[in-house]
N, C-alpha and C positions, 0 to 999 in steps of 0.2 A: 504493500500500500504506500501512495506517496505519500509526503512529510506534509504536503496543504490539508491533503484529506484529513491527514493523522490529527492536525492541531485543530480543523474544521470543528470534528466530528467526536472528539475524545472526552470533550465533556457528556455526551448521551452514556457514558459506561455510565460517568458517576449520574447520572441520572436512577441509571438501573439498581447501582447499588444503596443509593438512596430509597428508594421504594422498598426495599428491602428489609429497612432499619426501621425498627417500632417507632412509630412517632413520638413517645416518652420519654425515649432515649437521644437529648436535644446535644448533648455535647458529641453524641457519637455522630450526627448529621452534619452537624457543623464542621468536626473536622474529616469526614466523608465529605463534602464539597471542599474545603482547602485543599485537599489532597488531589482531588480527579482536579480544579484547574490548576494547580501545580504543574501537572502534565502537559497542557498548553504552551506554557511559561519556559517549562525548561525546551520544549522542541522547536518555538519561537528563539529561543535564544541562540540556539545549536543554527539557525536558518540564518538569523543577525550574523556570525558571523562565519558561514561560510559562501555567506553573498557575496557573490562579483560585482566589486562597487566599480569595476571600467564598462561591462556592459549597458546598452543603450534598451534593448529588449527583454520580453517577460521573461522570467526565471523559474522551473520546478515546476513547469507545465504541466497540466495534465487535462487530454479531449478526449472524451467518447463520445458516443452518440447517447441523448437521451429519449428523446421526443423524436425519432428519426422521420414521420410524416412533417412535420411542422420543420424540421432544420434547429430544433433545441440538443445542445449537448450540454455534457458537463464541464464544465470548460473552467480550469483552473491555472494562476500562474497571478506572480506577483514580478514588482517592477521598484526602480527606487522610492518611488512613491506609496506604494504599499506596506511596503515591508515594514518602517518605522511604525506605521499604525498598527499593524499585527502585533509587535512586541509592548507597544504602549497597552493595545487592549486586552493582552492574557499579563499583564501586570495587575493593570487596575481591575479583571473579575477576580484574579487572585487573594488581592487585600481586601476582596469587597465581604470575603466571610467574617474576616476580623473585626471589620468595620462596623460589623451587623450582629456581633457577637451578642450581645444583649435583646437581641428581639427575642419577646417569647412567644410572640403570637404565631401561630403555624410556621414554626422553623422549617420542618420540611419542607413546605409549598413555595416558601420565600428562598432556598437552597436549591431546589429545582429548577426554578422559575432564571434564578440567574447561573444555571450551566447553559439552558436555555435561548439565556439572553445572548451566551456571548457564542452561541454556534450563528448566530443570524448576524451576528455584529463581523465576525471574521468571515464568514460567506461573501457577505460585500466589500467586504476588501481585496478577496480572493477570486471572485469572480470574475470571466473574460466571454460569459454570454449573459446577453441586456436579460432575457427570459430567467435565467438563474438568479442574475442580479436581483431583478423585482423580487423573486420570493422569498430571497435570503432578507432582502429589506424587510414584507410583510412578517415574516419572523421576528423580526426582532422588535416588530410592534406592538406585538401581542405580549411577551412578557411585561416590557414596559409599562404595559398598562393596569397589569393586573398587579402588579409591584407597587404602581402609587397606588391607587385604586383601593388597595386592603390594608397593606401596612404602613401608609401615609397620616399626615395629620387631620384636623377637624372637619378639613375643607378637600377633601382625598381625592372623593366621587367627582365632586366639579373639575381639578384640576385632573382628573385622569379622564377624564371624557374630555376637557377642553383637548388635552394633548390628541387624543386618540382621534378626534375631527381636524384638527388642523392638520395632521399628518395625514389622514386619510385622503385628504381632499389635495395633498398635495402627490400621493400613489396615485390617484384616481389620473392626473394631469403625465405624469411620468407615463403610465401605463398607455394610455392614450397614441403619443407620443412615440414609443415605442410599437406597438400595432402598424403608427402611421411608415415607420419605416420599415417595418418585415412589407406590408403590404407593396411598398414599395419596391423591396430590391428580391423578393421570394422568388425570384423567374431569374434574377440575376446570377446568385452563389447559391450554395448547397447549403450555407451555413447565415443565414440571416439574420440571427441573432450576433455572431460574434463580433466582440468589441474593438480585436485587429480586422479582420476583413470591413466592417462598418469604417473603420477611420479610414483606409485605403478609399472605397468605395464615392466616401460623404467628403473627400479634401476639398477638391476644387467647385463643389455643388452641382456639378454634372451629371447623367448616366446616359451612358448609350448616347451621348453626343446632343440629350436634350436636358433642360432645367429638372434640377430633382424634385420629383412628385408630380409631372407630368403626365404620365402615364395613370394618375388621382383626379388631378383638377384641371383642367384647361390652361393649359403652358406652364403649369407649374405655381399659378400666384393666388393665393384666396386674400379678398379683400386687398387686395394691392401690394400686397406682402408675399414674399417666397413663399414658396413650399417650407423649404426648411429654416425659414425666421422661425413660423409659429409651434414649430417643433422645439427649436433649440430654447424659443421663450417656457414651452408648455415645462419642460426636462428642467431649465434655471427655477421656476416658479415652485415646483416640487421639491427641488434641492435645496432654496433660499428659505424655505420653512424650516428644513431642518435647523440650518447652521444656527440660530434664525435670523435674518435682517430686519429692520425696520420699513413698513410697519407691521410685517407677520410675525412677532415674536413678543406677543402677549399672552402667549401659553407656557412661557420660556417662566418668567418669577414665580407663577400660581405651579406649576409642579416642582420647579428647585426647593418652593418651601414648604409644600404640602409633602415631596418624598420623604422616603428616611434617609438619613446620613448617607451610608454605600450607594444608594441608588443617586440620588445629587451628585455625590463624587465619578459614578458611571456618566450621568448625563452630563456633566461638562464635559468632561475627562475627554470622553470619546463618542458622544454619542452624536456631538453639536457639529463631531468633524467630519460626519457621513456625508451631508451637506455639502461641505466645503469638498472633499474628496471628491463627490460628487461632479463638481460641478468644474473640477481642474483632469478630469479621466475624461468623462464624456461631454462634459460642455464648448472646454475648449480641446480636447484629444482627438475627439470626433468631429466636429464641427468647425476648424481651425476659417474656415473660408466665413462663418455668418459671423463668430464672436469677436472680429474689431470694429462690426457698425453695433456691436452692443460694451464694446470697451468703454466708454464715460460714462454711461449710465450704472456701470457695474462701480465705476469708479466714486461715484457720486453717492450710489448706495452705500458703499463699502463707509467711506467720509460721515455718511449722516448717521452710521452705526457706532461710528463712532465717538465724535462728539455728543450722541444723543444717548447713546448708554451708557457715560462718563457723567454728565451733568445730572441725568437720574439716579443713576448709583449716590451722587454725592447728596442727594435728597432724602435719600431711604434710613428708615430709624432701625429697621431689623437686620441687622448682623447678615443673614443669607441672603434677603433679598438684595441687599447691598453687594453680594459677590455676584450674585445672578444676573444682576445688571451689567455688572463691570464684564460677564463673558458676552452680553450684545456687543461694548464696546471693542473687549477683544478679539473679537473673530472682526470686526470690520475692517481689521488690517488684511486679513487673508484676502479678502474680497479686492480692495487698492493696491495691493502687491498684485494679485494674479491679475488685473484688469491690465496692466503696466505691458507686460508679454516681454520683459528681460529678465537678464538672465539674474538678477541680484532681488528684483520683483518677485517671481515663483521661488525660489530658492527661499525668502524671508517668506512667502506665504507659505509654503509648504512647510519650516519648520516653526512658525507662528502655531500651527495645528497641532504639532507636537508639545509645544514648550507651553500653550496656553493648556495641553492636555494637562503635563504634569501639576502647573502652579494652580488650578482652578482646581483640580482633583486635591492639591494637598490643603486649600484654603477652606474649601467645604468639611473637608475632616476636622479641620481644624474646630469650625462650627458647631460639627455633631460633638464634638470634646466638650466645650464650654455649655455646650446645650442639656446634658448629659447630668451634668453636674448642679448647673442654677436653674433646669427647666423652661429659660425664656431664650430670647436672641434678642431684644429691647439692649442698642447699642448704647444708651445713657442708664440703663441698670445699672451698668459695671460701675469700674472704678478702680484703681491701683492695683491689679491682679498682677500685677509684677513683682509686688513682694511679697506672694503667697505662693506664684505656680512661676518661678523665673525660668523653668523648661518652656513651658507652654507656652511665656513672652516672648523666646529665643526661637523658637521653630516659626509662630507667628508672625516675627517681624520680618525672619528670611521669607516665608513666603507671600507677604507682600511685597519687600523691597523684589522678588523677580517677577509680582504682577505688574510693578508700576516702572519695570524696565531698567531698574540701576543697573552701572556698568556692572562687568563683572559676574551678572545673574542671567540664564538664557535669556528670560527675558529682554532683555536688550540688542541683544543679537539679533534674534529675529523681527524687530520692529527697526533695528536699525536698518539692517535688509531690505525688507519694506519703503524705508520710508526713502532711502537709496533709489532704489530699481525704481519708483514710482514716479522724482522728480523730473526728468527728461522730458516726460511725456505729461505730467501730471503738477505740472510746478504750486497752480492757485491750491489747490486741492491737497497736496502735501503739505504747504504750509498750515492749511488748515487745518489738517490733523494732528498738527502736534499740539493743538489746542487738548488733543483729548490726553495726551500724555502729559500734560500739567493738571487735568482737573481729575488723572485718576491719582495722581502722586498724592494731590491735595485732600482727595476724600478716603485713600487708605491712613495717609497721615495725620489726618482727625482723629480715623478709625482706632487708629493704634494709642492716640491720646486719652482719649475717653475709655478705653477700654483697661488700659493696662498703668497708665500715668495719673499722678495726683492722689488724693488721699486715699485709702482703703475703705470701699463698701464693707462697714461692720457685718452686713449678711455673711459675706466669704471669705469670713478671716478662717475661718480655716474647710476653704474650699483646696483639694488635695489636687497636688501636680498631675502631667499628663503619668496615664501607668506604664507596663512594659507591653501590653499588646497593643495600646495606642501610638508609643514608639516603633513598634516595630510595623505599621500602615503610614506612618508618619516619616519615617528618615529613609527610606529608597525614592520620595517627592522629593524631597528637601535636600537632597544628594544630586539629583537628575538635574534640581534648577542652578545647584553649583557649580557643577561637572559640564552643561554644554553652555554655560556661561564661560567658562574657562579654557575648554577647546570643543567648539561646536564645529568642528571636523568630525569630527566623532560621528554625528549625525549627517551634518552634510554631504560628505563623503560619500554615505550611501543614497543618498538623492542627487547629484549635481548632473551626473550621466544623462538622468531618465530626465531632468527638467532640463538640459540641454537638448536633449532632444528634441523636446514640447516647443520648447522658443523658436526653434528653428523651421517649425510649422510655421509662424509668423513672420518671417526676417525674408 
């Protein structure tokens, strides 16, 4: 069996063996799920490093036939762009049992639920047919939902229905979308679905020497518009919900603070990057010929995500909704990095998905620690928590200092990337955005005032430091933001190839 399938697929053992185990028996499930995605983790890791960071094409292929009338196979194989996301997300389902330690309510359904999750989560990272694609996405919808939905706060049911329509209605446009090009090119390839013969296929917006989707609509144009504008808009429109942009990403704070801890730290972490992944494989992968007459409006979006999730974060009184806004902010860098189509552009957008995975994933932990202990997330409750829990202030302040970019913390790197690659092309609009990089600095550095500065809230004079298993879901974050802060070759290295490649679609 290949190594994609192996890591795909390997958490349904512990599925198996989970079902197995009396439900009574809560510490045995619990670490029955650490254990099965362990497995993940280590054969993600074994793949990190014996990737070919000089090649350009997919790596660890694997095609069958699945659906042989239709042209669906199984179609597996990752790329420098993939791979990082693979090892970031069998990290963070790894920590997510630790994270979650304390839940008692249906441990096993909650331990299921995220082997679950993360077979749908790496499906779409690993997939190289649109048909496979979609399903491994619906997969990984379904746990989500029933994750906030049951072991979420007050408000569970609303924010997991809110999530569960805004995503759907953005599959429903994907899906669409996809139909609209099998129908197109089924008479063309054998293989209709796949995500290399579709970019060959889709470069120049030709086929057969006419306008693509011609052989659809009458010359190829609805409404005055290509064939494939309204495709590539329908496929961005689907993917911009996930990441999520402004204004679809008001489902984005009512689940971050309705989940529990582990799951918030999943849905930053890596769930916001399906999106973004999304929309730099197939949007511009695929589609390299439509996505420069939608490059300033991506650019424009990416800008108002930013500024506009920076200035709301600095508004917000509760502790999580405060980070949940700040990952609007931080993902609208991906968006103005990848709009740019150079080479310092994708390269900072692509590791922005990485680096905002680890510091959002460790700041939300951060959350459930403090939340755990005082019950609220009310950002002026606190108070002087710095002379009772100086762990907790120390891990804290490093993972804001690499949300808000200082040198020396990934964080910077990749916004500096960013904000590089973007100017050339992007000059009024760059400037602008650094407006968002002074009002996140300014609303963590409140943050960290009120919380941790100034007298002691006599409530938690003796509220007790972070523990040992909260350390040990805490400092592989807090390490990742040091470490490609300090040589973020590390990372780039295994992306520079594949988003060389991508750019060169454009140049």
């Amino acid at each position: 069996m290949d190594i994609l399938t192996l890591i795909t697929f390997s958490p349904l053992i512990g599925v198996l063996a989970i079902l197995l185990i009396p439900s009574s028996k809560k510490d045995a499930i619990r670490t029955a799920a650490a254990a099965t995605l362990l497995v993940p983790l280590i054969l993600a890791t074994r793949l990190w490093i014996d990737f070919d960071t000089a090649a350009t094409g997919y790596q660890y292929v694997t095609q069958v036939d699945w659906i042989a009338a239709l042209g669906v196979q199984y179609h597996l194989g990752i790329d420098g762009l993939s791979v990082p996301l693979v090892w970031l997300t069998t990290l963070l389902l790894f920590l997510a049992p630790f994270a979650a330690w304390n839940i008692e309510k249906g441990v096993k359904g909650f331990m299921l639920l995220l082997c679950l999750l993360e077979v749908g989560i790496l499906g779409v990272f690993c997939s190289l047919d649109l048909f496979l694609f979609y399903v491994f996405w619906e997969i990984m919808l379904l746990p989500m939902y029933f994750l906030i939905g049951i072991w979420g706060g007050a408000r569970r049911e609303y924010a997991a229905i809110k999530f569960f329509l805004y995503t759907l209605a953005g599959s429903v446009l994907m899906l669409l979308a996809i139909i609209a090009l099998y129908l197109c090119v089924r008479d063309t390839t054998a293989t209709p679905f796949s995500i290399p013969v579709l970019s060959d296929l889709l470069r120049d917006g030709m086929l057969n020497g006419e306008p693509f989707g011609a052989n659809l609509v009458n010359g190829g144009v609805i409404f005055g518009w290509p064939f494939l504008k309204w495709v590539f808009v329908f496929l961005f429109i689907g993917f911009a919900i996930k990441v999520p942009i402004v204004p679809l990403h008001t489902w984005l704070p009512d689940a971050h603070v309705e989940a529990p801890t582990s799951i918030s730290m999943i849905l930053a972490g890596i769930l916001l990057k399906l999106g973004t992944y999304g929309i730099l494989r197939v949007n511009l992968g695929m589609l390299p010929s439509i996505a420069p007459d939608f490059a300033t409006i991506g650019a424009v979006i990416g800008l108002v995500s930013i500024v506009y999730g920076a200035f709301v974060a600095m508004a917000q009184t509760d502790f999580k909704r405060m980070v949940a806004y700040s990952s609007v902010s931080h993902m609208g860098y991906v968006l103005l990095g990848a709009s740019a189509f150079t080479s310092a552009g994708l390269n900072g957008a692509a590791m922005q998905m990485f680096t905002h995975g680890t510091s959002s994933a460790l700041l939300f932990l951060l959350v459930g620690v403090v939340y755990d202990r005082a019950h609220h997330r009310e950002i002026e409750g606190f108070g002087g928590l710095a002379s009772v829990a100086p762990v907790y202030t120390g891990i804290t302040t490093l993972g804001f200092f690499a949300a808000l970019g200082l040198p020396g913390m990934s964080g910077f790197v990749s916004e500096f990337l960013v904000l590089t690659g973007s100017w050339d092309k992007f000059p009024i609009l760059t400037s602008i955005a650094v407006i968002g990089i002074v009002i996140t600095a300014a609303f963590l550095l409140w943050t960290l005032q009120r919380v941790f500065l100034g007298p002691l809230n006599e409530k938690y004079k003796d509220m007790p430091d972070v523990n040992g298993r909260e350390i040990f879901t805490l400092a592989p974050l807090a390490f990742l933001c040091i470490l490609l802060g300090v040589v973020p070759m590390l990372l780039l290295g295994h992306m520079d190839a594949t988003l060389e490649q991508l750019r060169q679609l454009f140049s």
